[in-house]
ROKE-516039 format. One record per residue (C-alpha): y, z, x; residue number from 0; residue in three letters. Coordinates in pm, 1 decimal. Layout:
R          y          z          x   pos   code
R          Y          Z          X   NUM    ala
...
END
This chain:
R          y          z          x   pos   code
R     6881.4    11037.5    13924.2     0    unk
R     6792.0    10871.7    13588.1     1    unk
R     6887.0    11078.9    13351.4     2    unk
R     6894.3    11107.1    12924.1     3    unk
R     7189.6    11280.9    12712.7     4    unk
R     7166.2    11356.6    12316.7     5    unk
R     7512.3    11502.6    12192.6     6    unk
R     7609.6    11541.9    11869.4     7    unk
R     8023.8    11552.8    11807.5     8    unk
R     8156.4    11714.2    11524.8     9    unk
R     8481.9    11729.7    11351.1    10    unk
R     8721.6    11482.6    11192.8    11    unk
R     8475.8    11172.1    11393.3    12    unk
R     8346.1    10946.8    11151.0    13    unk
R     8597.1    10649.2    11021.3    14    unk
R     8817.4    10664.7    11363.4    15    unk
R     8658.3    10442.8    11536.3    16    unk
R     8454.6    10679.5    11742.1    17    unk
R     8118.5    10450.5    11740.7    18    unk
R     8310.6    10194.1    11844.3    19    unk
R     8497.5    10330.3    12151.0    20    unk
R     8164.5    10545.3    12275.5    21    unk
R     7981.7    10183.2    12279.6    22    unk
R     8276.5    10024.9    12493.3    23    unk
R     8253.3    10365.4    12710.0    24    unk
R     7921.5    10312.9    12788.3    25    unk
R     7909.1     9958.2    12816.8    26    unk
R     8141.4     9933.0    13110.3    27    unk
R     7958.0    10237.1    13261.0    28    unk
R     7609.2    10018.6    13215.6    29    unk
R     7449.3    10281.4    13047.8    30    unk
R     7192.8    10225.9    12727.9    31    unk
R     7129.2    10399.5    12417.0    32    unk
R     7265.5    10478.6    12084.9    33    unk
R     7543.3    10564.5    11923.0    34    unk
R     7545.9    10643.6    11476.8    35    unk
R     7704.0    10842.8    11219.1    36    unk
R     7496.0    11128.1    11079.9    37    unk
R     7490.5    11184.5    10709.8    38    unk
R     7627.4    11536.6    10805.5    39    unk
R     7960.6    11415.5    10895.2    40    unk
R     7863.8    11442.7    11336.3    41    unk
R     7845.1    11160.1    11536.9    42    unk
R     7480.5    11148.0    11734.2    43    unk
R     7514.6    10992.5    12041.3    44    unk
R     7164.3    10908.1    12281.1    45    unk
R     7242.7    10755.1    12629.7    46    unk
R     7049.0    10721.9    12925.6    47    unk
R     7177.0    10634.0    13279.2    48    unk
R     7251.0    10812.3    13660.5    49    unk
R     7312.1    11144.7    13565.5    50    unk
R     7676.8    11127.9    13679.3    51    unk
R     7750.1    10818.7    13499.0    52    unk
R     7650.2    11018.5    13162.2    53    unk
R     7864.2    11315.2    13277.0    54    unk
R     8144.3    11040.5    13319.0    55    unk
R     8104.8    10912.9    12996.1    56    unk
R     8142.4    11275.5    12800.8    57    unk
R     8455.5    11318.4    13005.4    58    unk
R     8642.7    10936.0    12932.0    59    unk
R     8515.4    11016.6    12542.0    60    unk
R     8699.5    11387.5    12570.7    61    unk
R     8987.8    11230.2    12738.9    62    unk
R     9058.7    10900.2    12530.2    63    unk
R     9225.6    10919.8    12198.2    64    unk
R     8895.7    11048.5    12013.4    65    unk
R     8926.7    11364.7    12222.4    66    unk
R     9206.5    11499.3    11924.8    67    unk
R     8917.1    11446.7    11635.3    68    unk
R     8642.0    11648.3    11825.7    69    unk
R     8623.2    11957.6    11733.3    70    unk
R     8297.0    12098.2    11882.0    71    unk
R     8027.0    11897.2    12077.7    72    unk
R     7609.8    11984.9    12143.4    73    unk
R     7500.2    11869.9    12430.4    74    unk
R     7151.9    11849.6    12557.6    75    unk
R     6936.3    11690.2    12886.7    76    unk
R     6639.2    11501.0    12848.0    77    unk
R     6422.6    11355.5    13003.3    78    unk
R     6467.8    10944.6    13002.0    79    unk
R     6266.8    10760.8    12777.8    80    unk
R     6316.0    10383.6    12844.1    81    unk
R     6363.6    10318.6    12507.8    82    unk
R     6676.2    10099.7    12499.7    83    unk
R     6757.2     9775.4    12597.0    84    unk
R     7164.5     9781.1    12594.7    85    unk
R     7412.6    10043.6    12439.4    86    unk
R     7426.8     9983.4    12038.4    87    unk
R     7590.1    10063.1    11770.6    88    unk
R     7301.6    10229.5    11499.1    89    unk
R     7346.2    10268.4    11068.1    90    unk
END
């Protein structure tokens, strides 16, 4: 089932590389969306794919190196929107 994510990480995220490896993530997984720095300090993530491809993707982020700079992540299901052509990097 097609499904949409929209998480927003928190912590020590922004300037270690975290856009970076979440667009490789989801790349190899095929999925499409989004992924920017907030002006808060989070990293906002938007990503739509098969439901357990998404769920993958939260897991390989948790588990790779990033996983030691997260300290607290918001997760919430949407519906899909179509929106996105590939997985990107946003400013």
């Amino acid at each position: 089932m097609h499904s949409r994510i929209h998480l927003f990480y928190s912590g020590y995220v922004q300037g270690v590389g975290f856009r970076f490896t979440a667009e490789r993530i989801a790349l190899s997984l095929g999925l499409k969306g989004r992924v920017k720095n907030l002006r808060d300090g989070r990293v906002e993530v938007v990503a739509e794919g098969e439901r357990d491809l998404l769920e993958d993707f939260m897991q390989q982020i948790q588990k790779s190196f990033l996983g030691r700079y997260i300290r607290d992540v918001e997760v919430a299901w949407e519906e899909p929107r179509g929106e996105f052509e590939s997985f990107e990097i946003g400013f």
